[in-house]
C-alpha positions as CSV (number, residue, x, y, z in Angstrom):
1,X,0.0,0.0,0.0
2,X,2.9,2.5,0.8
3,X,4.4,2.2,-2.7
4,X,0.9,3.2,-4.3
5,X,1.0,6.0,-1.7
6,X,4.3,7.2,-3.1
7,X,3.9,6.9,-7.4
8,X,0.5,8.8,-6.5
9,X,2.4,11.3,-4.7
10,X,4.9,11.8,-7.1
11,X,2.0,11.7,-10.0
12,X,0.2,14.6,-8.6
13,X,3.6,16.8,-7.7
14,X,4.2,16.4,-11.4
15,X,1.1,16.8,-12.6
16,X,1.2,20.5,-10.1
17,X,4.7,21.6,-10.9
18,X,4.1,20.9,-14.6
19,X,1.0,22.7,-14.9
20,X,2.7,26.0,-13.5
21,X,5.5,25.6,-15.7
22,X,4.0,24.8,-18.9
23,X,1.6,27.8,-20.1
24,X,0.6,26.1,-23.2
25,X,0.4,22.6,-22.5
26,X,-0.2,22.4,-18.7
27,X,-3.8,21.9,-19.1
28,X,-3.2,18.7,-21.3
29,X,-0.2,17.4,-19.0
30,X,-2.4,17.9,-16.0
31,X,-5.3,15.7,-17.2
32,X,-2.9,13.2,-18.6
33,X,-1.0,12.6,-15.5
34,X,-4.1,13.2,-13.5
35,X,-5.8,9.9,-15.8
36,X,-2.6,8.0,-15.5
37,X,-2.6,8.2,-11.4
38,X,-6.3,7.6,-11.1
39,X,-5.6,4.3,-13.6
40,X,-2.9,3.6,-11.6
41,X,-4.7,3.6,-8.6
42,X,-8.0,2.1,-9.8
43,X,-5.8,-1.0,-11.3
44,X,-4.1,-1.8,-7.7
45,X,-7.8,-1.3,-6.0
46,X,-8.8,-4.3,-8.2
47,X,-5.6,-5.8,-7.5
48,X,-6.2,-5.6,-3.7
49,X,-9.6,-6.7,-4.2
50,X,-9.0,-9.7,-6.4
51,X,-6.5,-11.0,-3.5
52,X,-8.5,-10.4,-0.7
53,X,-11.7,-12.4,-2.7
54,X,-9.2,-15.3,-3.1
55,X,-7.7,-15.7,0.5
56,X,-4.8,-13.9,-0.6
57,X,-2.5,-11.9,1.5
58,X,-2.1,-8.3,-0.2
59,X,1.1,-6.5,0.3
């Protein structure tokens, strides 16, 4: 659970820091990263889940 704590940490930092950098683009580079983490995150919830229906330990 911690390392999904961290890549969404990091995701969203970008996703900030690039958005007041980037004038032009900072729009599109925010929704991108902003899809990417909540993908990210959404894929390891059904991860957690899927291991937790079978008897699974999740780390």
């Amino acid at each position: 659970m911690s390392k999904i704590m961290i890549s969404q940490s990091i995701m969203w930092a970008a996703a900030i820091i690039v958005t007041a950098i980037s004038d032009e683009l900072g729009w599109l580079w925010l929704t991108i990263l902003a899809v990417m983490a909540l993908g990210a995150l959404r894929a390891e919830n059904h991860k957690a889940a899927t291991c937790l229906g079978h008897g699974l330990s999740s780390k």
